[in-house]
C-alpha positions as CSV (number, residue, x, y, z in Angstrom):
1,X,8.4,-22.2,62.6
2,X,7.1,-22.2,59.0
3,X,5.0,-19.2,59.2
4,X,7.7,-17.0,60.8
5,X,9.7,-17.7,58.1
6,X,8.1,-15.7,55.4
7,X,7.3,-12.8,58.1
8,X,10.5,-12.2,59.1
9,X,11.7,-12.2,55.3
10,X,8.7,-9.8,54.6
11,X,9.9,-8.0,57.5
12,X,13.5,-7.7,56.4
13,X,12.7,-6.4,52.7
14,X,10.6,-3.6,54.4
15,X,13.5,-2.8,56.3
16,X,16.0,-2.6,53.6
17,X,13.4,-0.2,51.3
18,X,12.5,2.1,54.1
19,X,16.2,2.0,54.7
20,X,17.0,3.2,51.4
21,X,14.1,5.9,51.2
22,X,15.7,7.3,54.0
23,X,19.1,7.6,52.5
24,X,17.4,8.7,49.4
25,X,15.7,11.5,51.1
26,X,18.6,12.9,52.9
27,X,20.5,12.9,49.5
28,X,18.1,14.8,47.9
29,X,19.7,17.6,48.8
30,X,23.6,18.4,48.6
31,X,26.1,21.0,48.5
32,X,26.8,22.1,44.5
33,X,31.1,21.7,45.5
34,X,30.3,18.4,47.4
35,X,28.0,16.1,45.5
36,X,27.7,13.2,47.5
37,X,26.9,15.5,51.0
38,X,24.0,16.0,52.5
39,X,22.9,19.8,52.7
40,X,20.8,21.4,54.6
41,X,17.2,22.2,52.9
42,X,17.8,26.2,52.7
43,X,20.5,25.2,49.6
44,X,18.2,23.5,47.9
45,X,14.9,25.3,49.0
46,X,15.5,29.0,49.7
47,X,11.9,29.8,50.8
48,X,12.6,31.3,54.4
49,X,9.5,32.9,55.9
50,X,9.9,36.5,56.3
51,X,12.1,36.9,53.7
52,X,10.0,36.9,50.3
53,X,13.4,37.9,48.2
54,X,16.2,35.5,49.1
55,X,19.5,34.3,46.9
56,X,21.8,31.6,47.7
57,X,25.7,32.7,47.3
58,X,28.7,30.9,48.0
59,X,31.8,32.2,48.8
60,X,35.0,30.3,47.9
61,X,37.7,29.4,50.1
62,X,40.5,31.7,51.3
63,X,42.6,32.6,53.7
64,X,40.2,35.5,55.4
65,X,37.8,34.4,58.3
66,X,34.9,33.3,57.9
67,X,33.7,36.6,59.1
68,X,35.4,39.0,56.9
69,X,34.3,36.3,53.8
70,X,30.2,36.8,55.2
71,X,30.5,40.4,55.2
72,X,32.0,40.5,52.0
73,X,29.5,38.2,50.3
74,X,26.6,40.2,51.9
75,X,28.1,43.8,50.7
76,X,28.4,42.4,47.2
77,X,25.0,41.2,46.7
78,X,23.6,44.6,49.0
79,X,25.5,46.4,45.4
80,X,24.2,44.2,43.3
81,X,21.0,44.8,44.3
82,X,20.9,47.8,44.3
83,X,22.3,48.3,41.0
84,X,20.2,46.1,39.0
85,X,16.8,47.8,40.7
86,X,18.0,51.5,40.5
87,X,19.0,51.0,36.7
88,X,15.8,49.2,36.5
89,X,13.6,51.4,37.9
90,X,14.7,55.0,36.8
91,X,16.5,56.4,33.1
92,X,18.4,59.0,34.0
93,X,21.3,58.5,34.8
94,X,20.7,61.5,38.6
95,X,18.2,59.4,39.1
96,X,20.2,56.2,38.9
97,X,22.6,57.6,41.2
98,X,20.2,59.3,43.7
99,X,18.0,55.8,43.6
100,X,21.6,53.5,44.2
101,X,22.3,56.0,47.0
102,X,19.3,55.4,48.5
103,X,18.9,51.4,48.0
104,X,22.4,50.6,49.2
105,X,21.4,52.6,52.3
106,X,18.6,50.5,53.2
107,X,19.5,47.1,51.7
108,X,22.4,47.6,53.9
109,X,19.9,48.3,57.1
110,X,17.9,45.5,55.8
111,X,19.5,42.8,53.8
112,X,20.6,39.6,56.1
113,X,22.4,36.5,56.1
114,X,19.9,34.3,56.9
115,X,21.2,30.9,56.7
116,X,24.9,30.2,56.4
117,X,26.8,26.8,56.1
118,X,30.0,25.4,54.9
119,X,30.7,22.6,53.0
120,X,33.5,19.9,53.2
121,X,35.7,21.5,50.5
122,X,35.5,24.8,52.8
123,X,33.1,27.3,50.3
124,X,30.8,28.7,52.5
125,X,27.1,28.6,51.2
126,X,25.0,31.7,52.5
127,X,21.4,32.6,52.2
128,X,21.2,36.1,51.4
129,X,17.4,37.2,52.6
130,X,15.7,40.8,52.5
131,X,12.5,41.2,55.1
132,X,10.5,42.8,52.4
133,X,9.1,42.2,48.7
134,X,10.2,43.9,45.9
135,X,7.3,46.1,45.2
136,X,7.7,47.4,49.0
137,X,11.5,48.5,47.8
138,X,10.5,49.9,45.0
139,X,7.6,51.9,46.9
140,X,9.8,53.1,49.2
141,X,12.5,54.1,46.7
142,X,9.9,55.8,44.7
143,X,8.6,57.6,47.5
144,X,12.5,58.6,48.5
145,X,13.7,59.5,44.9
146,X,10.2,60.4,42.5
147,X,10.5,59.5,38.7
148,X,9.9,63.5,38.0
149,X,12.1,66.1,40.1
150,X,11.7,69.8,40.4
């Protein structure tokens, strides 16, 4: 009975560090609104595979569904996108415009919630992903609206 003893102690302390590892892993991840909740690894990790250009939004709470506050969240970032990369990618200002036309067409064809979840105090946490890089974009914008017109 002596030899069990200092077994089923050893046995015990092993069990109360894998114990916490566990909870330790599962923490290592939460919701930015929530701090002490477990989120799932797309907050904390946004590298989805077939999406090389992702952003994590959230979307506070309010009274509209949680449809109408998805759609919304996705139509801003689709404008913000295509924004930033048309004033990026062309100086005059046609060529701004003509480039924004053309981006929010196809960011809107091709930009995607990928990953969507909402926390405990109700903001909804949404991983915005577009199926291409964003040399392809700017090829195809390029190709769709040259630097030199006519």
């Amino acid at each position: 009975m002596r030899s069990a003893l200092p077994i089923l102690l050893g046995l015990i302390a092993l069990s109360a560090c894998s114990r916490q590892t566990m909870d330790s892993e599962l923490m290592r991840c939460v919701f930015a609104d929530s701090p002490r909740t477990p989120a799932p690894a797309f907050i904390c990790d946004p590298d989805i595979t077939g999406f090389p250009v992702t952003v994590l939004l959230s979307s506070e709470p309010s009274a509209d569904s949680v449809s109408e506050r998805i759609n919304q969240t996705l139509t801003d970032q689709v404008s913000l996108w295509a924004w930033e990369w048309s004033q990026a990618w062309y100086q005059s200002e046609a060529g701004q415009q003509r480039a924004h036309e053309f981006l929010l067409s196809v960011l809107t064809d091709e930009a995607r919630v990928v990953r969507s979840r909402a926390s405990p105090k109700g903001f909804l946490w949404l991983l915005v992903g577009l199926p291409m890089t964003v040399a392809n974009l700017h090829s195809l914008t390029l190709d769709a609206v040259p630097l030199t017109q006519p």
